[in-house]
N, C-alpha and C positions, 0 to 999 in steps of 0.2 A: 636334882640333876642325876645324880647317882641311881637312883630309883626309875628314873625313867628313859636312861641308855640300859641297866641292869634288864627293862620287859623289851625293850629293844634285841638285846642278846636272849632273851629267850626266845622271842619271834624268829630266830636266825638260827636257835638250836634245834628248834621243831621244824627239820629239814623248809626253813624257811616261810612254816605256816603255809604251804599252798596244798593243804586239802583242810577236809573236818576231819575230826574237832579241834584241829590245833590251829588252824585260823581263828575259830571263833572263839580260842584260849587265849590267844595272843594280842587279840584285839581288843577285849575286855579287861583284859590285864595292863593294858595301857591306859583306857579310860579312865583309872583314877589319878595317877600321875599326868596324865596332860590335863585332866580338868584343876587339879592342883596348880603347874604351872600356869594354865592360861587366865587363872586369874588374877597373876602379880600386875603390878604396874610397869610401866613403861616411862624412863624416866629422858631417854635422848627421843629426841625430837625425828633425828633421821633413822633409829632403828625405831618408831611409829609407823611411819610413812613405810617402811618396808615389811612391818609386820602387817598394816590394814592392806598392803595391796596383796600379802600372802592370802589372807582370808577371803579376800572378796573376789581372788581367784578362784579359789574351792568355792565357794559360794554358787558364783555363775556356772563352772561347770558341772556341780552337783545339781545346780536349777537345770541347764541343760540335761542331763540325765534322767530326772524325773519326769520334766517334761519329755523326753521320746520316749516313755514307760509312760506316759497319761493319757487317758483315749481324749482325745480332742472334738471338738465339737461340727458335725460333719464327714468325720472323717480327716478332716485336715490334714494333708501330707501323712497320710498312713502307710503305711507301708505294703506293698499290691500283694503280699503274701493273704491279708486277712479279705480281700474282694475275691479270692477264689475261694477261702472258706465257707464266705458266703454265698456264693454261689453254689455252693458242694450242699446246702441247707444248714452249715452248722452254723449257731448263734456266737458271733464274736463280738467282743469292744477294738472297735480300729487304733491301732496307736505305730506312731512314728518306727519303734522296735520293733523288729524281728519276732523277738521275745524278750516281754518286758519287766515278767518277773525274774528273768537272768539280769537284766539292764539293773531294775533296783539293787538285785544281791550283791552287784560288781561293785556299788558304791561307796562301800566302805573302805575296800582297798584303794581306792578314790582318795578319797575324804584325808587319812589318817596320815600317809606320808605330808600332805601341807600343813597338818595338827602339828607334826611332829617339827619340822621344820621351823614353823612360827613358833614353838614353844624352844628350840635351841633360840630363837632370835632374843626371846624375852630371858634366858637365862642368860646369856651373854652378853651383857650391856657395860662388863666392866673388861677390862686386859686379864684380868687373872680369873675372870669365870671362863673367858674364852678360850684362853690357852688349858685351863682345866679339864673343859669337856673335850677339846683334839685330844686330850693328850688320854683321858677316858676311852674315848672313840678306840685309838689307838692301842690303846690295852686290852680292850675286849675283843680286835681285831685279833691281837695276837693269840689271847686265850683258847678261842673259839679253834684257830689253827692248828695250835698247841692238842688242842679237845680231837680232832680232826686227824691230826697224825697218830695218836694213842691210841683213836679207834682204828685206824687202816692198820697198824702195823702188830698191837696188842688183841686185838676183839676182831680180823675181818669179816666174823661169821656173822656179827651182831646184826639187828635189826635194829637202829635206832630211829624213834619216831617216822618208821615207814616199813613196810612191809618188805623192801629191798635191803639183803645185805651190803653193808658199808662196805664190804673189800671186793664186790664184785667189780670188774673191768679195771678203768683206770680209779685216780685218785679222785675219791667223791669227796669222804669226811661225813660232817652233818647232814650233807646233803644228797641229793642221789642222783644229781646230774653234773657232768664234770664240767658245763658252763655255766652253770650258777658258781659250784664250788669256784671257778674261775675269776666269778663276777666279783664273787665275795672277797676273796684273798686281792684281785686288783686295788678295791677299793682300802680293805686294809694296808696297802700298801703304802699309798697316796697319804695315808693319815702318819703312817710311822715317820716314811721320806719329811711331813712337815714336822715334825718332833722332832724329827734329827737334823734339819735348818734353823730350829727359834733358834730366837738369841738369850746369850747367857743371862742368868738373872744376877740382882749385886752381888749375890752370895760368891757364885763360879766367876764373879769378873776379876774377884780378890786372889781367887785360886793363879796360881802360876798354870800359862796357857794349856801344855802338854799335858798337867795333871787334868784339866778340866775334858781336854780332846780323850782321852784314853779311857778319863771313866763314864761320859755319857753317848759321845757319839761313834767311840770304837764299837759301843755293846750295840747301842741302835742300829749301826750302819749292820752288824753283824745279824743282828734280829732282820734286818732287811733283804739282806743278802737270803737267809733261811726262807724266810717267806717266798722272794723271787724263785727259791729253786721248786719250793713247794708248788707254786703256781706252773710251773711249767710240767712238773708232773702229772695235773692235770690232764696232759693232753689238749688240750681245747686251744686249737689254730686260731680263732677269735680271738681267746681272751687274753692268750699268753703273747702273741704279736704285739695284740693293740696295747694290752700293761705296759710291756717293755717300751715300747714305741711312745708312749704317753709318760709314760715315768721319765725316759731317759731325756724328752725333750721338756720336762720339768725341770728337772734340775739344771738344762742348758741356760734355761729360761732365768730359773734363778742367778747363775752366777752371770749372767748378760745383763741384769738390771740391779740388781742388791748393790746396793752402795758398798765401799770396802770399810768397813767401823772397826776394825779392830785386825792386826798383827800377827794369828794363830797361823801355823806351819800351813795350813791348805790355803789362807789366804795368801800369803808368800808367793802363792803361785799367780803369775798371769790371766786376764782374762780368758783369751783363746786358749791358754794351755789345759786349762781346765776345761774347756769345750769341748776340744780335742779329745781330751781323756776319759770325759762324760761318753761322747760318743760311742769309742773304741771299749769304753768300758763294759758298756749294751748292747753291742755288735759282737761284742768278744762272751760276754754270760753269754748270747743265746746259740752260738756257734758251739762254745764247749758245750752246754748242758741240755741244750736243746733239741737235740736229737729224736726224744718223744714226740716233739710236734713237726720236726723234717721230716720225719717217717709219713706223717697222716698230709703232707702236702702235698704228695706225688699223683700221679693218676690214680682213680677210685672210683667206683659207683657213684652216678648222681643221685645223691638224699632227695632230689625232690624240691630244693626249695624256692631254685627261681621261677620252676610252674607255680607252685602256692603263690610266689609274689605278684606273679602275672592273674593268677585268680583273684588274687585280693586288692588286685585295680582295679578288675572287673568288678567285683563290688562296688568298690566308690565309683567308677562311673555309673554304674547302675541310679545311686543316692547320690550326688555329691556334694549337694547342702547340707543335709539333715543324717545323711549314713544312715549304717543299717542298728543300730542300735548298742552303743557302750558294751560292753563285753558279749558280744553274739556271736564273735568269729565263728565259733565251735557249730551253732545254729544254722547261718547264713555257704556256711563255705561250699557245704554238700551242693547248692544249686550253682555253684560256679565252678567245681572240680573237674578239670578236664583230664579224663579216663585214657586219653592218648598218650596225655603227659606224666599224669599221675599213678597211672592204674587203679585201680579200684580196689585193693588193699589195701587197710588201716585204717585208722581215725585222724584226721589233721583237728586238734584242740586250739592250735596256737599258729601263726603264721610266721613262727621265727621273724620275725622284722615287727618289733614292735611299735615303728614310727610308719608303716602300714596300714598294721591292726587297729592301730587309735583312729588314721585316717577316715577308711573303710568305718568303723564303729560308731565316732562320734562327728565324722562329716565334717565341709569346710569350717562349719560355724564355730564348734569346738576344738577343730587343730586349730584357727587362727587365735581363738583364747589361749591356749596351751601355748603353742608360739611369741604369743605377745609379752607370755609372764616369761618363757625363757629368756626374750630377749630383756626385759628387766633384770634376771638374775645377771645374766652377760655385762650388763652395764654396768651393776653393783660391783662384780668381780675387776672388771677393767678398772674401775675406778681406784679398788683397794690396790691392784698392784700399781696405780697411777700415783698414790698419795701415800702406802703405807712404805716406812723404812726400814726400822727391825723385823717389822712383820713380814714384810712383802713376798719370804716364800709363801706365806699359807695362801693368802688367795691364788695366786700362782700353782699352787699345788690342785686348790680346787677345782682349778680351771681346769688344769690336766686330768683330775680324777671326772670332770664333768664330761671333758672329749671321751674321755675314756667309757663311760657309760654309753654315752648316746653315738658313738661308733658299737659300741658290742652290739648295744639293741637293733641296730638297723642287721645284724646276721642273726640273732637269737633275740632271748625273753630275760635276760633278767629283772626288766623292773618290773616286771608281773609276779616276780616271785614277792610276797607282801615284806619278810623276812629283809631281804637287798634291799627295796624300795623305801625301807623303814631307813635302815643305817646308811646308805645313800641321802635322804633329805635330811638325816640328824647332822652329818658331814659337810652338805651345802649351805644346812643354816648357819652351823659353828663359822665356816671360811666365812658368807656373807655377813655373818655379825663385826667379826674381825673387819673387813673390807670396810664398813662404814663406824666404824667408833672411830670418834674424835682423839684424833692424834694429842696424845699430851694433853688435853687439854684441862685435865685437873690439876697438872699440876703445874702449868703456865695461869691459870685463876689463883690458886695458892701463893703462887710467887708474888703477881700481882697484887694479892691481899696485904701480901707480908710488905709490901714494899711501900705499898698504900700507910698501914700501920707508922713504918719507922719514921717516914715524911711529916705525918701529924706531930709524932712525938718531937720529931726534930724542931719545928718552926715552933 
């Protein structure tokens, strides 16, 4: 496990793996630790059933990808780019993609977040491997942060795995976009906020209450605090809104459903008081400290991005079965770019709205896969906060780090960054493992045995 969130956090320090060669560092450096884990066994019956449906997600939609990258037979639903080639006299193979050796290459970054994901599922099958890897997750969240402040504040000159200095504009870090860095720090956020909800283990339940509150979740809550400020640093109206706004209504969520188990000073407090205060508490950080991102909310130059959105419906209607082919935006946009709207300067790679670009890309065939499995995770998650007790923030928590991603991607790209999309699925598998382990139930078998036992001996 350690070994394989450890290539995770390097995939995240090489400003997220999204160029060469540190993509293709990051992704081979994982190959041996996921072929590692994914050969253990699986020993519950319902983390089975959620890891073969992980797989045979990525399956089909990696079939789906190969096949728009396969020239098919006739022509078959090709795409009307390669009948003017032919036309022009050049000799082509017709296939479904725009461009279909961009389609194969996109497939790894595909592929590797559901690797990763179904390999937290198989590592997770007991309460204390799972609460191990959050609480992992968690700590390389913070490092990386930690990594991220030392370069802004100590090195801004530096060039770290990118040709752009670290301290140019706002707060990058690793990274050198300030909605990724965004993406990233939300997420670690979501993994501390659950670490600083478990419930005490027997050791801390012997501890007298205040001693236990003061030395793990005064430090957490204050590690979280750090981090939030660090995220709004950032800058990024996206990432800093929807954090706070996802975070804050996490933990409403939590004290709205968590059973009351135990006496500590914050539990003393009332449902609603703590709602109240949760609120007030996320309306009040981003009012004092927020300022950075009230600045960039005022009137501004339009970026551009609702033409790209509008062009990149115009692609899928163009295709709206089959799209234009798995990672082609970059390819395809130029014949939909409208120069009224856009001007004719720059390059658009990316459509900011990454539940778009997939649209457009891989067509209704593949959003409705992709859709089918989220809503499988949805239902995994619901269930965990339906059934679990002491656990019940973390699924809750994933829930909110899950809004939280797929509200950012519909304004920007993070899950295209390979880096985020890695510790993003490592985070979903860890909560959905959690959501579906059987409550107690070793040690309601155990009881059973033992009670079986004394009953023999007795008669």
């Amino acid at each position: 496990m350690i070994w394989l969130i450890t290539m995770i956090g390097l995939a995240l320090m090489m400003n997220g793996s999204v160029t060469a060669p540190y993509r293709q560092i990051a992704f081979l450096a994982l190959g041996l630790p996921l072929l590692a884990v994914l050969t253990q066994r699986l020993t519950r019956s319902v983390s089975r059933t959620l890891w073969r449906q992980s797989i045979a997600g990525m399956v089909v939609l990696t079939l789906w990808g190969l096949l728009q990258s396969t020239p098919l037979p006739f022509g078959l639903l090709a795409h009307p780019v390669w009948d003017t080639l032919q036309d022009l006299g050049i000799a082509a193979q017709p296939t479904i993609s725009v461009a279909p050796a961009v389609t194969r290459a996109a497939l790894p970054a595909l592929m590797l977040p559901f690797l990763v994901f179904a390999a937290m599922i198989l590592l997770c099958q007991t309460q204390r491997e799972a609460l191990f890897a959050w609480k992992a997750l968690a700590v390389l969240g913070l490092a990386l942060a930690a990594l991220s402040v030392l370069l802004e504040v100590a090195f801004p000159q530096t060039t770290f795995f990118s040709r752009f200095e670290v301290g140019r504009g706002a707060f990058n870090g690793i990274f050198v976009n300030r909605n990724t860095t965004a993406a990233f720090l939300g997420l670690a956020g979501f993994a501390i906020a659950g670490w600083l909800l478990m419930p005490r283990s027997k050791a801390q339940s012997t501890t007298p209450a205040a001693t236990w509150f003061d030395r793990r979740r005064l430090v957490l809550g204050a590690l979280l605090f750090l981090l939030v400020i660090t995220l709004i640093t950032t800058r990024s109206r996206a990432g800093v809104t929807l954090g706070l706004i996802c975070l804050t209504l996490g933990f409403v969520a939590v004290f709205l459903l968590r059973p009351e188990t135990d006496r500590t000073p914050v539990r003393r407090l009332g449902t609603k008081a703590k709602v109240v205060l949760t609120i007030a508490g996320g309306i009040g950080l981003f009012i004092a400290f927020g300022e950075p991102v009230i600045s960039r909310m005022g009137p501004e130059a339009e970026d551009g991005r609702w033409c790209a959105y509008a062009a990149t419906l115009k692609m899928f209607a163009e295709r709206p079965l089959v799209g234009q082919g798995f990672g082609t935006f970059a390819d395809a946009f130029p014949q939909f770019r409208d120069v009224d709207c856009l001007g004719s300067a720059g390059i658009w790679t990316r459509a900011h709205n990454s539940h778009l670009e997939f649209l457009a890309g891989m067509g209704a065939i593949g959003s409705l896969i992709a859709l089918a499995l989220l809503g499988r995770m949805l239902q995994v998650l619901i269930r965990g906060v339906q059934e679990r007790r002491s656990l019940k923030p973390l699924p809750i928590m994933t829930l909110a780090a899950l809004a939280f991603m797929l509200g950012h991607s519909a304004l920007d790209f993070p899950l295209q960054i390979p880096g985020v999309a890695l510790y993003f699925a490592a985070l979903m598998g860890v909560g959905c493992a959690i959501a579906v382990l059987e409550q107690g139930s070793g040690s309601r078998k155990s009881r059973r045995r033992s009670r079986t036992v004394h009953d023999a001996m007795v008669q």
